[in-house]
N, C-alpha and C positions, 0 to 999 in steps of 0.2 A: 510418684509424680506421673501427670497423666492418664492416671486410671481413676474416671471419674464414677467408676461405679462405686471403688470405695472411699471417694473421697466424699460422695455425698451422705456416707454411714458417716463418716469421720465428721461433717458438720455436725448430724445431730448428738455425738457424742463431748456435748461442751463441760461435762462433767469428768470429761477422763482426763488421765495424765496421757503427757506424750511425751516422746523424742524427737528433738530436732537435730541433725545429723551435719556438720561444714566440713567440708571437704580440704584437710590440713595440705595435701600436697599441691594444691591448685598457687603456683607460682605469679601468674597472669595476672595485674594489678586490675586489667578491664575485667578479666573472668571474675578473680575477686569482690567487687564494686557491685557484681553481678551476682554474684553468692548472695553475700550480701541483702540485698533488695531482694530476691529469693527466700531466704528465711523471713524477711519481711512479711513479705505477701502470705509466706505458711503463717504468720503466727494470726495474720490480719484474718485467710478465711478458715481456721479452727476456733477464731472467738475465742470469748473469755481473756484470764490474764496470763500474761506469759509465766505468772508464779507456777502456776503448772509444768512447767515446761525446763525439762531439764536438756540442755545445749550440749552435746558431745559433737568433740576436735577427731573427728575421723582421721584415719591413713597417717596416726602422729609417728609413728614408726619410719616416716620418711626422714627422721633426723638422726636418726640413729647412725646415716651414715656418713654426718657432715665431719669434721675434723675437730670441731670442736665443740661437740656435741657434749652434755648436756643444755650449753650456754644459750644455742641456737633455738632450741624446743623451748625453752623457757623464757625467751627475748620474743617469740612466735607467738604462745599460748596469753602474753600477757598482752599483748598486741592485737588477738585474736577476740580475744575477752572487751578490752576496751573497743574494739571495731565494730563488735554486735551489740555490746551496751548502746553505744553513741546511736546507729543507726536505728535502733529498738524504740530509743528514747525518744529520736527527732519526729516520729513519725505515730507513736504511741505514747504520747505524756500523761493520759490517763490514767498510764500505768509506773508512771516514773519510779516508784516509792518501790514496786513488784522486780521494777528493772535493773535496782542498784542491787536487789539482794539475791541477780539470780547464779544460780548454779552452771557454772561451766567445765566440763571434767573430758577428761583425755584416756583414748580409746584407738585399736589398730583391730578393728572389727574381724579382719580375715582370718589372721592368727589366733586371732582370741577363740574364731570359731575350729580350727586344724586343733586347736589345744584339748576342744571337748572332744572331736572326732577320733584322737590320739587315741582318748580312753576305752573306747567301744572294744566290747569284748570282742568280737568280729576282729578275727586277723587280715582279715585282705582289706577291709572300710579301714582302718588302722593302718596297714601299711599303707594304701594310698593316699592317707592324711600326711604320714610321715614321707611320705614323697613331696608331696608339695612344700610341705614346711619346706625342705632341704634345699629343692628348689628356686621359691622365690623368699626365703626368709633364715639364708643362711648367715646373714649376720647379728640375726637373734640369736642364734644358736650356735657362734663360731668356737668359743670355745669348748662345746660339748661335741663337736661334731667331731676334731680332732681328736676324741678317744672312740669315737665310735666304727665299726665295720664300713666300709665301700659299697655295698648294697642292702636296702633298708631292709629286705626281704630278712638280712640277718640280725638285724636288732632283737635283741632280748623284751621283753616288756619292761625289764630295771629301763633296760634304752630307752626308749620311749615314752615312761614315766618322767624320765630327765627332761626328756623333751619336749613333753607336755607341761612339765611346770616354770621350765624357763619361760616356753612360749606364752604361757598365762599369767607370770609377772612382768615381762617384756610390756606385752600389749597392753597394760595396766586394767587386764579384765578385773582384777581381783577388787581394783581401787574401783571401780564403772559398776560394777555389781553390789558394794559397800555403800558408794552413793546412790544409786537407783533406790535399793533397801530402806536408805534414810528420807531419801525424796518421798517415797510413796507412804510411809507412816507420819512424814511433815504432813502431807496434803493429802491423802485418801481420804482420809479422816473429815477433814475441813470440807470436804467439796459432796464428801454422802452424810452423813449427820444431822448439819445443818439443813439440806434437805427433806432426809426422811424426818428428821424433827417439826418442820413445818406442812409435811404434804400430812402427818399425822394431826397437827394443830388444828388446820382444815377442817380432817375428816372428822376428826372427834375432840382432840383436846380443847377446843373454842368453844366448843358448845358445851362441853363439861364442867366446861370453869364459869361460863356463863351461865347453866342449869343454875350450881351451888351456889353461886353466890345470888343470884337473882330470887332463887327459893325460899331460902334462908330470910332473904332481907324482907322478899314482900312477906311471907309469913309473920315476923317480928313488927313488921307494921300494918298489920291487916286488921289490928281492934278498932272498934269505934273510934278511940279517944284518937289512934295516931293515921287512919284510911284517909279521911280527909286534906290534914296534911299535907300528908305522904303525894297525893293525888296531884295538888298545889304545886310542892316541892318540885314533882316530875314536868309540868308546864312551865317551870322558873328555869329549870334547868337545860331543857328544850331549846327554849329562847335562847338563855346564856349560847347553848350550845353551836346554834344556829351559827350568831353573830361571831363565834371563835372559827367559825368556819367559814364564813363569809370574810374577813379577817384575811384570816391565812390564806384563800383563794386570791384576793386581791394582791396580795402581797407577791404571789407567785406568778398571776398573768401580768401585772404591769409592764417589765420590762419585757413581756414579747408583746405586748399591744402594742408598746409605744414600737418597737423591731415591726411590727405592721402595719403600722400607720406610715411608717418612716418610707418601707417599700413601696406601698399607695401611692404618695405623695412622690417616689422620685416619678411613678411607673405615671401619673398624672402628668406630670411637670415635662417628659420624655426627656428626662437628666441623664447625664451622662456620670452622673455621680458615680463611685463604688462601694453599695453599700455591703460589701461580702464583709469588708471589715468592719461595719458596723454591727454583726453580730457577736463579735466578740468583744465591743465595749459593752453591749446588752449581759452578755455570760460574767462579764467582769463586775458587773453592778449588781447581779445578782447574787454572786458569789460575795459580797462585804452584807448581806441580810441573814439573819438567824433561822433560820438554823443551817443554813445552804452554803455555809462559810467550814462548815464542815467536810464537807467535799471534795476540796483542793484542787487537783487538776481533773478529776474523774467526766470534768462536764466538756474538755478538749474538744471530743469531737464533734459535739453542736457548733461551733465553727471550725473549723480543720478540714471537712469533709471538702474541700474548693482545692484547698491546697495538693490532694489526693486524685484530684483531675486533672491540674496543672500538670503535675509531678508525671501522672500516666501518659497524657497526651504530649509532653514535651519529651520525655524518653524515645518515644514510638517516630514521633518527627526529628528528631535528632537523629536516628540509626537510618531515616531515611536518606536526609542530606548527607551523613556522611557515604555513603553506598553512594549516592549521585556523585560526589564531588571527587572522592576514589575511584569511582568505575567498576569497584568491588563488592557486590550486592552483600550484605552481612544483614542481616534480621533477628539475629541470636541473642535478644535481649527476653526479662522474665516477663513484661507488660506483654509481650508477641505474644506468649507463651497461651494466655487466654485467650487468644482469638483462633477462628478455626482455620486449622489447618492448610483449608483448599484455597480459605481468602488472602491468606499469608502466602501462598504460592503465586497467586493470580496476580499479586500485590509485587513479588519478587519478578518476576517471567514481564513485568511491567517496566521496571526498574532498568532491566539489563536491554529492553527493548529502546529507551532513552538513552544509556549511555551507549548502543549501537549507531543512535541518529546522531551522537555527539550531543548530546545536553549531559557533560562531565567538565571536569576538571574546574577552566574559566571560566565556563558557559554556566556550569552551573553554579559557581560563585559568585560570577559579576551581573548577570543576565545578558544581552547580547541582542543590540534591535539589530533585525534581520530583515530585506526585502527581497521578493523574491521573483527576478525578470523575465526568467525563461523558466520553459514549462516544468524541467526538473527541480530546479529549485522552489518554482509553488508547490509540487508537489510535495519535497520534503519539509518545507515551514506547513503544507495540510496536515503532514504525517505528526510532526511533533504536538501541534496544534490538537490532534485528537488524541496521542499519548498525557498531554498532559493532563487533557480530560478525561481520560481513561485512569490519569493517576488520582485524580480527583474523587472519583468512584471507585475506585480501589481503598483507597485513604479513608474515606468515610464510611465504608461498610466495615474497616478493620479496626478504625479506631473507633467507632460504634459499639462495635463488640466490646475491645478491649472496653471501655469506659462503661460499659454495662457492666462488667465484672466487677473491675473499681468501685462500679455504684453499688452492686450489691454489698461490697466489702465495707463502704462508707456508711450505708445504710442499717448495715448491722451494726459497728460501733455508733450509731446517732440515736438506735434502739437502746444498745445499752446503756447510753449515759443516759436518755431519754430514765430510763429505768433506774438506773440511780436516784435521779433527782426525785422521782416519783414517789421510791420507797422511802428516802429524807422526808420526802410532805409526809409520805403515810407516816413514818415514826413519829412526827413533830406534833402531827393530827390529835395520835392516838391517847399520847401523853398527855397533851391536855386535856385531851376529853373524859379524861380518867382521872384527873385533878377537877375539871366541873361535877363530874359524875364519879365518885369511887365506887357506889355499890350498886355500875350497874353492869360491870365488865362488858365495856366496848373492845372489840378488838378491829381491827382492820388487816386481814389477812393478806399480806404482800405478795402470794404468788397470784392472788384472784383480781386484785385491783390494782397493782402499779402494772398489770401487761400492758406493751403498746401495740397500737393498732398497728398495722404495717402495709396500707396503702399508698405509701409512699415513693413516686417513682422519679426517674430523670431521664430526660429524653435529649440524645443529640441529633445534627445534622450540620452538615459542613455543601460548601460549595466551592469551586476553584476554576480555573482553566486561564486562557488568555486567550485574545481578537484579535482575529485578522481583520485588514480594513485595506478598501482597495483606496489605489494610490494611482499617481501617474509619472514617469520618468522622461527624461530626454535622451533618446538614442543618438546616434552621431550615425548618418548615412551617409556614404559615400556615391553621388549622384556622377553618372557620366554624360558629359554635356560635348557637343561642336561647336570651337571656338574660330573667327578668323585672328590669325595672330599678327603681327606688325609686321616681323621679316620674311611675310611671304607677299608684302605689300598686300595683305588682307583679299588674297585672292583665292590661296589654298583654306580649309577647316583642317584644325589639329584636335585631333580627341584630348579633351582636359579631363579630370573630375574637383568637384568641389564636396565640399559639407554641409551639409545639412543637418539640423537637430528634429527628429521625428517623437512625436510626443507617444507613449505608452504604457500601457495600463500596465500596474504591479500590484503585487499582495505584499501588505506591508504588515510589521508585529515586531511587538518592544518582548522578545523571551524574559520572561522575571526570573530573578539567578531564585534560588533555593531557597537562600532566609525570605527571600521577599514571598515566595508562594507559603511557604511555611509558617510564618509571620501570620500569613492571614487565617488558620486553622485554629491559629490559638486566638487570634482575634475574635473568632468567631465563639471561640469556646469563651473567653473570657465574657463578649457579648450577651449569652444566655445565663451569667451568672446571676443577674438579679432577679431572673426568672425561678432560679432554682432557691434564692436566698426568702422570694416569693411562696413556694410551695412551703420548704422548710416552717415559716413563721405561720400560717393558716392552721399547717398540721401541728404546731407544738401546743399552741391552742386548743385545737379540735381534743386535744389528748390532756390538757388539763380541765379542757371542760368535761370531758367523760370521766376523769374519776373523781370532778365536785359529784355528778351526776350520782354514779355509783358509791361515791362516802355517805353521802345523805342519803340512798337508799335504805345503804350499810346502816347507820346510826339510827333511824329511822323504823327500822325491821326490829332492831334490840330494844329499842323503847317500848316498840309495842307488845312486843312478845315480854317485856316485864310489865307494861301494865294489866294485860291477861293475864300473871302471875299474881298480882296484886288484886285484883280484882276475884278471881277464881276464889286465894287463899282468905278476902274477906266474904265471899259469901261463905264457907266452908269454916267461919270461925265459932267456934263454940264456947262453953261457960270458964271455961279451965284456961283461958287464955294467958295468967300467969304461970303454967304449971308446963304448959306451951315454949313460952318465951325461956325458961330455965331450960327447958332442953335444948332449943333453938340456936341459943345463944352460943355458945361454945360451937355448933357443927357449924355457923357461922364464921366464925371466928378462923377455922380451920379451911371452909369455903375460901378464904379471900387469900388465906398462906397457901393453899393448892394454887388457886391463884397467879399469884406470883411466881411459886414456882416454875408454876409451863410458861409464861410470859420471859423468865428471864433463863430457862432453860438453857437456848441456842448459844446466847451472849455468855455462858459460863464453858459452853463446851469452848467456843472459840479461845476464851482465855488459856482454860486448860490445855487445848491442845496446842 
């Protein structure tokens, strides 16, 4: 955590297995919550499906010393299990199917590692292994330690042998090592195979299959009697082909045309409508069409990516208000965690500079209209006055940050379902096309044409503060006047005073409690959503109009390069042309069962493995 130099290797390695690590003794139900949302955000930027990703219950050796331990570890682990499933599930449904069936196993990392160090032939690395065990993990080891010497220095290696393989069943390395084994021969397999299977389809096996079969056939139809045809045949077939791809094209833009028409029309109208959710009736319509019904929840986060921002910028304003309303600056949450450092401080040193001026407790609960008569108190509704807008510029540089992070994370899963759906067209393409055409081996290679473009971007901005506004008040002056008064028969003046109300300028300001300035960050954010549901629907377009673009090229290029086959093998046909076709025929034959085979290659290993 934190070290992003390798955490940027770790992005491009979406083919590896990994470990994700929770921390068993964290008691803290907020810590936890926080955990939590933390494995979240690891599984969100490593990409891919969490099937990779085998879950270990760290530090589970802190049960060992409840009272009624094993009950405790085992009421934890199932609790622990269910806590990461749920949170997995809520936030990545794409992978639901990945998330019911993942692996969560139990581990006490320190011991496991004192267990290996036990062993080292090295007496003094060995003893200070066995020092620690005894140390901090003497009730792993309590009833071996009661046979053993009072300073490790005189352990035997039988000693230490003991002591390494309690500590190694203990900590369940034995069980963690068993599972990893099984994990990585489930899924190595799966995640390199299928790749080098197709980066080789690419390079040579699509052209192989499409030399042989395309050879074979224009050759067998290169005589007089069948060139013509043949030539016929491949114009009839064109067409057809066209029109199954024109077809399918439409099939797949309509419900985002109509998802942008729909944003046009609020963005025309200046509606106040929200059409975030209307892109998930779009995904939901698309999903009951053939073949895209296959997919199941895989297309999530083409709408979900809202939810993702909500979620981020309402964590970050929440930890805010609560620091204002406690007086207790906390920023310890995993959303902060993305933002840099120095704005998070700036952001903090901010915070506590507020609850100094008194904007805590009620004040920043209730909000608080304040005026301010004399000069100390304008000054301090100035002071606040600029804290707030100082909080405002703090707030939007940090939740900027954070929410570009989010967005880079949202934008990678909208890539990849973007990418699913793609490779669904390309399958659905290929297959038909190969039902119009069998003898001309189309393929449509899925790491060349379902990539998405990834210009894709989101842009925030926020504003806040609160106005002063001058005012005017009524003073009460005490004026000293010379009165004649009755019982000095109005000959002496008696010093009086009276009252007076003297009219005076004030600075006047309604303080907004917390929810209320916070209230409007999200407003703001919620404001720019049909902007972003805007970009979203142009670019899903732009992206299926590029690979009709590049299908037709695709199909297009194969056509031609078998009409230069056919064409080549009838000027090159000679008198023996039956004597031809008897050889032909058969290496044909065997053309189209290679064929097959590299086509269904990948989808057999998957079975198998």
């Amino acid at each position: 955590m934190g070290d992003q130099g390798n955490a940027d290797v770790i992005k491009q390695c979406r083919e590896a297995l990994c470990i994700v690590t929770y921390n068993s003794a964290e008691t803290d139900a907020h810590k936890v919550k926080s955990l939590l949302q933390e494995v979240v955000q690891q599984v969100k930027d490593l990409g891919g499906s969490p099937a990779r990703m085998l879950f270990t219950l760290n530090r589970i050796d802190v049960f060992r010393a409840d009272r009624n331990w094993p009950e405790t570890e085992d009421r934890f682990v199932e609790k622990a299990i269910r806590d990461i499933k749920n949170e997995l599930t809520e936030q990545l449904k794409e992978y639901t199917e990945d998330i019911d069936k993942l692996q969560v196993v139990k581990l006490s990392t320190w011991p496991a590692l004192l267990a290996l160090q036990i062993q080292n032939n090295d007496d003094i690395y060995s003893a200070e292994a066995s020092n620690k065990a005894r140390n901090h993990f003497s009730g792993l080891i309590a009833g071996i330690l009661d046979d053993l010497p009072g300073r490790v220095q005189n352990w035997s290696r039988h000693d230490r042998t003991r002591v390494n393989e309690a500590l190694w069943q203990k900590s369940y390395a034995e069980e963690f090592q068993q599972h990893l084994k099984e994990h990585i021969n489930q899924h190595f397999p799966q995640l390199v195979i299928p790749q080098a299977i197709e980066r080789f389809n690419v390079a040579a096996g699509n052209a192989i299959t499409e030399w042989a079969v395309q050879t074979t056939t224009a050759i067998l139809s290169s005589s007089e009697e069948h060139y013509q045809q043949e030539c016929e045949d491949i114009s009839d077939i064109r067409l057809s082909l066209e029109r199954f791809l024109e077809i399918s094209d439409t099939n797949l833009k309509q419900p985002f045309e109509r998802l942008d028409t729909k944003v046009k029309d609020v963005f025309a109208k200046r509606s106040e409508e929200n059409i975030v959710d209307y892109i998930k009736t779009i995904i939901s319509e698309l999903q009951q069409i053939e073949p895209y019904n296959e997919l199941g929840e895989k297309l999530y986060p083409l709408y979900s990516w809202e939810n993702g921002f909500q979620r981020g910028i309402t964590q970050v304003l929440e930890a805010v208000a609560k620091s204002l309303e406690t007086g207790r600056v906390d920023l310890d949450i995993p959303n902060l965690k993305k933002a840099n450092v120095l704005n998070i401080k700036l952001l903090a040193n901010n915070l506590k500079r507020l609850v100094k001026l008194g904007y805590t407790a009620s004040v920043a609960k209730e909000g608080k209209t304040m005026e301010g008569k004399t000069e100390a108190e304008k000054n301090k509704l100035k002071e606040l006055n600029e804290e707030l807008n100082e909080l405002a510029i703090h707030l939007s540089i940090v939740i900027e940050d954070v929410l570009k992070q989010i967005s880079t994370q949202e934008l990678d899963r909208i890539y990849q379902a973007v990418s699913e759906l793609l490779r669904c067209h390309l399958s659905y393409l290929e297959k038909g096309a190969n039902n119009i055409a069998p003898n001309i081996a189309i393929k449509f290679p899925e790491s060349e044409l379902s990539q998405v473009n990834k210009p894709l971007t989101f842009g925030f901005s926020f504003q806040a503060g609160f106005a002063i506004t001058e005012g005017t008040w009524q003073e009460e002056v005490q004026v000293e006047r010379k009165k004649r008064t009755w019982y000095t028969l109005w000959i002496a003046k008696k010093t009086i005073y009276e009252t007076e109300y003297v009219e005076r300028s004030s600075d006047n300001a309604k303080l907004p409690s917390v929810e209320d300035l916070l209230t409007g960050w999200i407003i703001q954010t919620k404001g720019k959503g049909s902007e972003r549901v805007n970009q979203v629907a142009g670019w899903l377009l732009e992206q299926i109009d590029d690979l009709k673009n590049n299908v037709d090229k695709t199909q297009n290029d194969i056509f031609d390069r078998y009409q230069a086959r056919l064409d080549k093998a009838h000027q090159e046909i000679t008198l023996d042309y039956e004597k031809q076709r008897n050889v032909w025929q058969p290496i044909q034959i065997k053309a189209k069962s290679l064929k097959d085979e590299f086509y269904c290659l990948k989808s057999l290993l998957k079975k198998e493995l």
